[in-house]
Structure formats: structure tokens, C-alpha cells
ZAGU-865532 format. One record per atom (N, C-alpha, C, O): residue number from 1; residue in three letters; x, y, z. Coordinates in steps of 0.02 Angstrom, whole numbers, plus 32768, in hexadecimal, padded with zeros to 4 digits. Example, Ala and Ser with C-alpha at 12.3 -4.5 7.8 and 13.67 -1.06 7.14 Angstrom:
residues 2
num residuo x y z
1 ALA 8294 7EE4 8186
1 ALA 8267 7F1F 8186
1 ALA 8294 7F5B 8186
1 ALA 82C8 7F5A 81A7
2 SER 8282 7F90 8162
2 SER 82AC 7FCB 8165
2 SER 8285 8002 818A
2 SER 829E 8039 8192
end
This chain:
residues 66
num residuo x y z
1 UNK BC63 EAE9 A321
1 UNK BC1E EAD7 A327
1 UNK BC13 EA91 A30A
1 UNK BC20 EA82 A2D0
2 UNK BBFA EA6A A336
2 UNK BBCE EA20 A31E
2 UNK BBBA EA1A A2DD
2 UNK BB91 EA43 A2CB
3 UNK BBCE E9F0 A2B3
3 UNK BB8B E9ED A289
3 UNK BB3B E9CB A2AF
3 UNK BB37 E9B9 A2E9
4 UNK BB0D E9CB A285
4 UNK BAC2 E9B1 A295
4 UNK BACD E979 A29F
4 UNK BAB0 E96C A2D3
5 UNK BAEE E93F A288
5 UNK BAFE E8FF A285
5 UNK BB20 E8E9 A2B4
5 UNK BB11 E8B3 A2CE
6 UNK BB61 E917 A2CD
6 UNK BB8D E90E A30F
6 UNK BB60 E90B A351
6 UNK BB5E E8D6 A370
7 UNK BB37 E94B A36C
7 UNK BB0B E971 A37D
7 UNK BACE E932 A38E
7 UNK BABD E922 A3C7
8 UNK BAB8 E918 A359
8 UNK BA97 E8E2 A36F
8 UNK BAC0 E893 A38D
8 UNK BAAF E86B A3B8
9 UNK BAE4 E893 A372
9 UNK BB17 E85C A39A
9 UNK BB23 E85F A3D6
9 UNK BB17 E82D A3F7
10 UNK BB39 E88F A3F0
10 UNK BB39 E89A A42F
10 UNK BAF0 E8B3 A45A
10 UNK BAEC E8B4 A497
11 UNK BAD8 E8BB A446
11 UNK BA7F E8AF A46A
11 UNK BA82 E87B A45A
11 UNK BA4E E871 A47A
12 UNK BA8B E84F A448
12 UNK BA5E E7F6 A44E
12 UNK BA90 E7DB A462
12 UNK BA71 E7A9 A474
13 UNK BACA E7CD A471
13 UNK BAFA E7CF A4AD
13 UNK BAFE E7D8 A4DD
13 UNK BB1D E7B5 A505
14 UNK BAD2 E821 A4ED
14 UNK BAB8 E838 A537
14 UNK BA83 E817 A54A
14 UNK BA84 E7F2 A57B
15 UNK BA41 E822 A51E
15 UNK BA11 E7EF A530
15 UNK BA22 E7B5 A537
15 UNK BA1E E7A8 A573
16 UNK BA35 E787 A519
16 UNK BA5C E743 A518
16 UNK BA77 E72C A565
16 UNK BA76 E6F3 A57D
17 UNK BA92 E76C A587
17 UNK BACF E760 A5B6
17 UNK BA84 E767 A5F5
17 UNK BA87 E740 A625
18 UNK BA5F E783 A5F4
18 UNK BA32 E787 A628
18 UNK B9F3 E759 A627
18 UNK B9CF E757 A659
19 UNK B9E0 E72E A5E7
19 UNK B9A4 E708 A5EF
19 UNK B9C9 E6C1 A5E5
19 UNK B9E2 E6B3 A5AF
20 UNK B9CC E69E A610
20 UNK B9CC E671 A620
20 UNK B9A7 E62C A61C
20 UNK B98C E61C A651
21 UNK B9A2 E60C A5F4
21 UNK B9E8 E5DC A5D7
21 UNK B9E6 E5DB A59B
21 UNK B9DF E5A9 A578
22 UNK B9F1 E642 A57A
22 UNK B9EF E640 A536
22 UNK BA55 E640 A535
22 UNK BA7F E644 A561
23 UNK BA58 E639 A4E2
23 UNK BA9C E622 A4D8
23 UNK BAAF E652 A494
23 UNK BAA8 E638 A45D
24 UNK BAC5 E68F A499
24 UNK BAC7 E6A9 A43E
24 UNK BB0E E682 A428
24 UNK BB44 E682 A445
25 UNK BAFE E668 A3F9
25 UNK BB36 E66E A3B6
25 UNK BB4E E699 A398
25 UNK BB1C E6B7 A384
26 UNK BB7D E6B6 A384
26 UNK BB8E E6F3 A373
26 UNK BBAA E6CF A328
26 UNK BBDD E6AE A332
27 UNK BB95 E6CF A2E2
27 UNK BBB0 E6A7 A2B3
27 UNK BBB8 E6DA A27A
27 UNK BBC1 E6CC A23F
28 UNK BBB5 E715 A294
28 UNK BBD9 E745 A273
28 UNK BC13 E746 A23D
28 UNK BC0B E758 A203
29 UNK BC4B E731 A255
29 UNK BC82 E743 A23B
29 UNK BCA2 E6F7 A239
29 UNK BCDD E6F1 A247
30 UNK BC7A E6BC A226
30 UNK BC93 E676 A213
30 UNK BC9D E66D A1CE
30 UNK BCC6 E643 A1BC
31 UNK BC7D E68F A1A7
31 UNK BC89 E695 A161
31 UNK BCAB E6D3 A14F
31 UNK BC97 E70D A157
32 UNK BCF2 E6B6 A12D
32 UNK BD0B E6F5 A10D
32 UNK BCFA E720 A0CE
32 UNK BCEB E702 A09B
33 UNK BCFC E74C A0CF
33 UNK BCE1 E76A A090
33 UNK BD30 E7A3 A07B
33 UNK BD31 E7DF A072
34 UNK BD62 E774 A07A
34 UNK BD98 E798 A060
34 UNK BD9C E77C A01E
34 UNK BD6E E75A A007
35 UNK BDD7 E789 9FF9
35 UNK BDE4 E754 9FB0
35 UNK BDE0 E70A 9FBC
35 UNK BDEA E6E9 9F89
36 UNK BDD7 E6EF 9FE7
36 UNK BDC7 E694 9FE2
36 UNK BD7F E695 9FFB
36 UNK BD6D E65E A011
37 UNK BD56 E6C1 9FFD
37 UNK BD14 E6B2 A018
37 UNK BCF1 E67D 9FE0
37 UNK BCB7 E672 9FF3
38 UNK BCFE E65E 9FA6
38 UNK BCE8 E63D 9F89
38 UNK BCF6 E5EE 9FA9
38 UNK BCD0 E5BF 9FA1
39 UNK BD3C E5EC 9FD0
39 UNK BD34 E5B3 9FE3
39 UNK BCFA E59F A014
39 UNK BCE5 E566 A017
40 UNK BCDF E5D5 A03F
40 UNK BCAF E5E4 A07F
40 UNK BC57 E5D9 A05F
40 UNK BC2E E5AF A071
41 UNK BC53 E603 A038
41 UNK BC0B E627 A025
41 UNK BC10 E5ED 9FC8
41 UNK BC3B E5E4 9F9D
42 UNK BBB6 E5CF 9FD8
42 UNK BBA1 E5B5 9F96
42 UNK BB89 E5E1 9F65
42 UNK BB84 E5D7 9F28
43 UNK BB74 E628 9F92
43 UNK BB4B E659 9F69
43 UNK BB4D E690 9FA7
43 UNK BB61 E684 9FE0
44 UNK BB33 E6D3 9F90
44 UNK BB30 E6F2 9FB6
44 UNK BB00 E6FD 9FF6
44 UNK BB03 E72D A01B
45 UNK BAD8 E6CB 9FFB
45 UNK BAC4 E6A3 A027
45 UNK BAB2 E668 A056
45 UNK BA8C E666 A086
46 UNK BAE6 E62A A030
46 UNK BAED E5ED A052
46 UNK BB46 E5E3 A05A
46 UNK BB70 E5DE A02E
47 UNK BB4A E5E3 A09A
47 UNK BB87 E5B7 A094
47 UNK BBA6 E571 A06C
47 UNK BB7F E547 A055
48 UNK BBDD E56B A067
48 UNK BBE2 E533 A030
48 UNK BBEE E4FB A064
48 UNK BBE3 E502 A0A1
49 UNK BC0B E4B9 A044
49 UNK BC17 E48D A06F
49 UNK BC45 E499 A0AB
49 UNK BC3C E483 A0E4
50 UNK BC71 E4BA A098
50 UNK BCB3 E4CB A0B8
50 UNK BC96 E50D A0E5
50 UNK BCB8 E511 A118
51 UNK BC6E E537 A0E4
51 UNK BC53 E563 A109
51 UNK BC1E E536 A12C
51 UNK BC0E E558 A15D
52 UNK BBFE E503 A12E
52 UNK BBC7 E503 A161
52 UNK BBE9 E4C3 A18B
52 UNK BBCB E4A6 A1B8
53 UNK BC2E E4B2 A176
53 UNK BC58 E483 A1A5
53 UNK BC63 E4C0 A1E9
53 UNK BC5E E4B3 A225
54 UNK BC70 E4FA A1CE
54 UNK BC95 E51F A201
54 UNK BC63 E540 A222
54 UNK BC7A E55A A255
55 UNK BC15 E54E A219
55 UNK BBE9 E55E A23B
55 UNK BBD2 E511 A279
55 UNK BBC9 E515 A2B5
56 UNK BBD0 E4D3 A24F
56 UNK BBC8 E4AE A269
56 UNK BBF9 E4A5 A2BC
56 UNK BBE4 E49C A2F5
57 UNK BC3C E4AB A2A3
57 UNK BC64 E4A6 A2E5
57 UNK BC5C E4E3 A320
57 UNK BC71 E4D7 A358
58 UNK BC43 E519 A313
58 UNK BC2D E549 A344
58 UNK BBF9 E529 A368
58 UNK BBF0 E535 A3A4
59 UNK BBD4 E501 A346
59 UNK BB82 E4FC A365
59 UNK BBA6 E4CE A384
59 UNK BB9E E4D7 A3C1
60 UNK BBD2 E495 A378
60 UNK BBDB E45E A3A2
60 UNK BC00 E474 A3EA
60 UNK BC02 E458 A420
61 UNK BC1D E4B3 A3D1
61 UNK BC4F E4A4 A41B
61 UNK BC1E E4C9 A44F
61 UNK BC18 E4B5 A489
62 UNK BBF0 E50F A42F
62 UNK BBC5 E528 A465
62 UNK BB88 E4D0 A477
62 UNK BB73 E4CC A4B1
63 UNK BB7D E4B0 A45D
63 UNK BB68 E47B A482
63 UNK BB96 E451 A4A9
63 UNK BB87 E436 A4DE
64 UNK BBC7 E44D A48F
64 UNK BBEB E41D A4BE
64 UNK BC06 E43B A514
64 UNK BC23 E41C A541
65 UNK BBE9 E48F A510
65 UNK BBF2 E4AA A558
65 UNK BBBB E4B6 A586
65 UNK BBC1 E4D0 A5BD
66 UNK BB67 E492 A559
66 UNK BB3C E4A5 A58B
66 UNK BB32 E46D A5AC
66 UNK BB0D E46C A5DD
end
């Protein structure tokens, strides 16, 4: 079984895939939260420098395909 969080990912994926000229990001799983998640995360809510480099390059490449 899904979690609630999975469950919603994939509904806004679906929606996403049918309204047109929407675009989801899926930025889920860009930050690790294993034993180096300190290099990723400033706090348990901001990415650090090194985490919002790697959010940053998602956003660039979904722009660099529309």
C-alpha cells in the first residue's frame, strides 16, 4: 500500500500529464536524508548551499526542455 505522500505524487503527475502546459517537478527525493544529509539540508527545513545547487539543476534542465 502507497503511503499518503506517494499517493499524492502520483495524482499531480496525472493531473500534470493532462493539463497542459502544466510541468510537475517531482523534488522529492533530491535531498538525501541518509547519514550525509547534513551535507544537503541547512535545517530541517531549508536546504543548504549544496542542497539548493541540486534543486537548482532539476529546475534548469526541466526548463531547458520547454
Amino acid at each position: 500500500m502507497w503511503s499518503k505522500e506517494r499517493a499524492l505524487h502520483v495524482r499531480q503527475c496525472a493531473i500534470a500529464a493532462l493539463r497542459q502546459p502544466v510541468n510537475y517537478l517531482g523534488l522529492r527525493e533530491t535531498l538525501t536524508n541518509d547519514s550525509e544529509y547534513k551535507k544537503y539540508w541547512g535545517n530541517e527545513l531549508h536546504p543548504s548551499a549544496r542542497g539548493f545547487d541540486l534543486v537548482t539543476a532539476k529546475f534548469a534542465n526541466l526548463s531547458s526542455t520547454l
